[in-house]
C-alpha positions as CSV (number, residue, x, y, z in Angstrom):
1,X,115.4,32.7,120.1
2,X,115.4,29.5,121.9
3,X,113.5,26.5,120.3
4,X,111.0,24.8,122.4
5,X,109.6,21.1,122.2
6,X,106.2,22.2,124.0
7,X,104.1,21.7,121.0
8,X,100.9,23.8,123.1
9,X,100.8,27.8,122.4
10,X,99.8,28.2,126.2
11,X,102.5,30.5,127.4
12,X,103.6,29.1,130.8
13,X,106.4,31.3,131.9
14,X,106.1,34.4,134.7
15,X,104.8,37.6,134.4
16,X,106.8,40.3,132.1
17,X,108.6,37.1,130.4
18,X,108.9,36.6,126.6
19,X,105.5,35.2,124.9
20,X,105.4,32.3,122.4
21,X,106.3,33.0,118.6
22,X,105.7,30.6,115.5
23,X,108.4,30.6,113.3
24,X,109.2,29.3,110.0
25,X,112.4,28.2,108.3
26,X,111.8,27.7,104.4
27,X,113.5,27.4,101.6
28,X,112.3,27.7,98.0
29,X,114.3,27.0,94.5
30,X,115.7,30.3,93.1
31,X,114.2,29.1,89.6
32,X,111.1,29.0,88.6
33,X,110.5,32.4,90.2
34,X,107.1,32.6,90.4
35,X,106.0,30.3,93.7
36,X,109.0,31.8,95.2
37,X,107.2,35.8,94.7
38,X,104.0,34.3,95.8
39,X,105.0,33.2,98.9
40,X,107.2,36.0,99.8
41,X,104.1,38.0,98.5
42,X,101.9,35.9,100.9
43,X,104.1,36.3,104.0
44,X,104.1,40.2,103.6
45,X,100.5,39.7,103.9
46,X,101.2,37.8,107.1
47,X,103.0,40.6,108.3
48,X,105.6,38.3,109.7
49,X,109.2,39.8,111.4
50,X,112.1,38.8,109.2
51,X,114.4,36.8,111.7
52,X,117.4,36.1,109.0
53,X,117.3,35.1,105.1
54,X,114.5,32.4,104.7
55,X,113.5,32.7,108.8
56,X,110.0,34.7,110.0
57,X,108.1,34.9,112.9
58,X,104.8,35.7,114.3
59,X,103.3,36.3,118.0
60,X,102.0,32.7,118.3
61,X,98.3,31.4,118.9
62,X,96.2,29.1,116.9
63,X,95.4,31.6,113.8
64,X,99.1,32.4,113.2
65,X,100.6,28.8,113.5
66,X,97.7,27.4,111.0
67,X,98.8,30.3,108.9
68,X,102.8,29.9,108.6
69,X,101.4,25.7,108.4
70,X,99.8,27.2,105.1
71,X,103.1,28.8,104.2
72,X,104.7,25.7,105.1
73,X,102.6,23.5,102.6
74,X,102.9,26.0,99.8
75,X,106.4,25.6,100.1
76,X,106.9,22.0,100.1
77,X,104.5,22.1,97.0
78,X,106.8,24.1,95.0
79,X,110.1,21.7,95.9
80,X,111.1,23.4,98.8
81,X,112.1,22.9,102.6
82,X,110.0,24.1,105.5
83,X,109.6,23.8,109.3
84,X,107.4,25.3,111.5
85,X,108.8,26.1,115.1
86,X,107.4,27.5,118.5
87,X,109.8,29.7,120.3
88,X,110.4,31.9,122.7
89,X,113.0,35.0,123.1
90,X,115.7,34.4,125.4
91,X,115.1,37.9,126.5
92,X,112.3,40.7,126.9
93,X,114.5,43.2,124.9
94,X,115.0,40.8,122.0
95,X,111.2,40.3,121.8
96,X,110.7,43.9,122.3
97,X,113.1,44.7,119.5
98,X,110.6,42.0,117.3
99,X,107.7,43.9,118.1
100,X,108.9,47.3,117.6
101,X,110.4,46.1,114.4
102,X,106.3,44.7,113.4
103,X,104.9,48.1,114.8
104,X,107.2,50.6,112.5
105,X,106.3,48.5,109.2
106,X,102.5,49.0,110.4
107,X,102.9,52.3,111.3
108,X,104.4,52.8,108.0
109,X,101.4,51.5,106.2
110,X,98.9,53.3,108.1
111,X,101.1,56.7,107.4
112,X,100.8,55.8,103.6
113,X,96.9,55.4,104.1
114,X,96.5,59.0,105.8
115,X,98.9,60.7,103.3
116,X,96.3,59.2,100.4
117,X,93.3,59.9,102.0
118,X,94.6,63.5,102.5
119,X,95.7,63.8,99.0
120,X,91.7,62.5,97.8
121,X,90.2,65.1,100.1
122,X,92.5,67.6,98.4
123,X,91.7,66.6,94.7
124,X,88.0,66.8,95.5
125,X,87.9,70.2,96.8
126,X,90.4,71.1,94.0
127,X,87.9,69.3,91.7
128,X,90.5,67.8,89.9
129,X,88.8,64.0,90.6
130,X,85.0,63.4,90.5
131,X,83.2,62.1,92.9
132,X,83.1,58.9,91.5
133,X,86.6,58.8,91.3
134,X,86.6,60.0,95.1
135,X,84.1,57.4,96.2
136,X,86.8,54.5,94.6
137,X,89.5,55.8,96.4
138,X,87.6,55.8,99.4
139,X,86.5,52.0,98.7
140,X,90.0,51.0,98.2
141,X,91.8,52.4,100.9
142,X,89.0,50.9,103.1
143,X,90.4,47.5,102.2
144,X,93.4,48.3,102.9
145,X,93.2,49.3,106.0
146,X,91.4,46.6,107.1
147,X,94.1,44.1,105.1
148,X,96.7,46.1,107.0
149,X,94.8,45.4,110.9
150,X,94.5,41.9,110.3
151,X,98.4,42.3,110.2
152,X,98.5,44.6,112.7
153,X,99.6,42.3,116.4
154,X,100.9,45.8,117.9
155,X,99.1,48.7,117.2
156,X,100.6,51.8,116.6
157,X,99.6,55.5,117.0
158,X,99.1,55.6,113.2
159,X,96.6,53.5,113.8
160,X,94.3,55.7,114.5
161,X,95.2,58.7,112.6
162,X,94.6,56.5,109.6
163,X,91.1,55.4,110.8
164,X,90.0,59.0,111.1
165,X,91.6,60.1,107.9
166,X,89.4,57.5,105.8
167,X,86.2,58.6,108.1
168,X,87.0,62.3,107.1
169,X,87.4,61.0,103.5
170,X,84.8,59.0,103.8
171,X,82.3,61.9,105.1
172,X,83.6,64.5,102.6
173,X,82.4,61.9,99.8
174,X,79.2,61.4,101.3
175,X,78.7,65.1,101.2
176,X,79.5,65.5,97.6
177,X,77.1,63.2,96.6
178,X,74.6,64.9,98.6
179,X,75.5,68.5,97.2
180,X,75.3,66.8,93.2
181,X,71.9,65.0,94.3
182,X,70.6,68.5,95.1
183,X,72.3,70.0,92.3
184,X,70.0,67.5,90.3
185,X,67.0,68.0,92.0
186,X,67.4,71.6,91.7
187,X,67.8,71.6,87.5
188,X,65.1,68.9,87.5
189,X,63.1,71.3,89.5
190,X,63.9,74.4,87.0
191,X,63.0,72.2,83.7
192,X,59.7,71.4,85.2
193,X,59.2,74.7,85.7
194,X,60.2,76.0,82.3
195,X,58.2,73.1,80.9
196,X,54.8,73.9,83.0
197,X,55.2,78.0,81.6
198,X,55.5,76.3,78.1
199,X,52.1,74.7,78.8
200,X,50.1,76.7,80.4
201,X,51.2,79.9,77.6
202,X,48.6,80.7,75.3
């Protein structure tokens, strides 16, 4: 990538030409450990390309350079060395590569969120979870998925899939709970019953 001086996110080259990227260059003290974890842990979160050890990148607008700025701070806060660049790919095919690099690890997290989803439908039929385990899976991977779209700058096919697997889970919980609500009614129903022939016998 080619460093720019252009300090504005507006994208001014020609149609089909690379796009901006923010990119930061940190550096963070081996010892203690823990800010360093946090911020690598906060830059997965990002979702940011891995350029080279200590270099990452993001499609750049306003949200994403205020967010690697964030990064930035929290690295000068524990002792380290940060800058935060705009850029732009010398080439389509290197930004291409980028992107395709971003998409896989999304897809790859969306794929982990159908193959769970799946797997609760499949312990609910089997009856090996309850419901109310059911319904917390379903609660959790909803947050994940929507942790993993914030993240998400080129959508991938898995995309959807994983959207329609946490409906389908989703659904198949809401039906449970309707089938053990009528289960209930229907015993509640039956006591009453037994109760009113207790009554009413001489």
């Amino acid at each position: 990538m080619a460093a720019t001086a252009d300090p504005g996110l507006v994208d001014a080259s020609g149609p089909g030409s690379p796009g901006r990227w923010v990119l930061l260059a940190y550096r963070v003290p081996r010892e203690p450990s823990t800010p360093r974890i946090a911020i690598w842990r906060g830059l997965k979160r990002l979702g940011v390309a891995q350029l080279a050890d200590g270099l990452v990148a993001l499609p750049a607008d306003t949200r994403t350079r205020e967010q690697l700025e964030w990064v930035a701070q929290d690295v000068l806060e524990a002792a380290g060395s940060a800058g935060v660049w705009l850029a732009q790919p010398t080439t389509a095919a290197q930004e291409r590569q980028l992107a395709r690099a971003m998409m896989d690890a999304r897809a790859a997290e969306y794929a982990s969120i159908v193959r769970q989803a799946q797997t609760a439908m499949t312990a609910g039929t089997a009856g090996t979870i309850t419901p109310v385990q059911q319904a917390g899976i379903a609660r959790r991977l909803r947050g994940e998925l929507r942790r993993i779209m914030r993240r998400d700058y080129f959508p991938p096919a898995e995309r959807e899939a994983a959207r329609i697997a946490l409906e389908a889970l989703t659904r198949t919980v809401h039906e449970r709970d309707q089938r053990e609500q009528r289960g209930q009614n229907d015993q509640g129903d039956q006591q009453d019953q037994w109760d009113q022939r207790e009554v009413t016998q001489p």
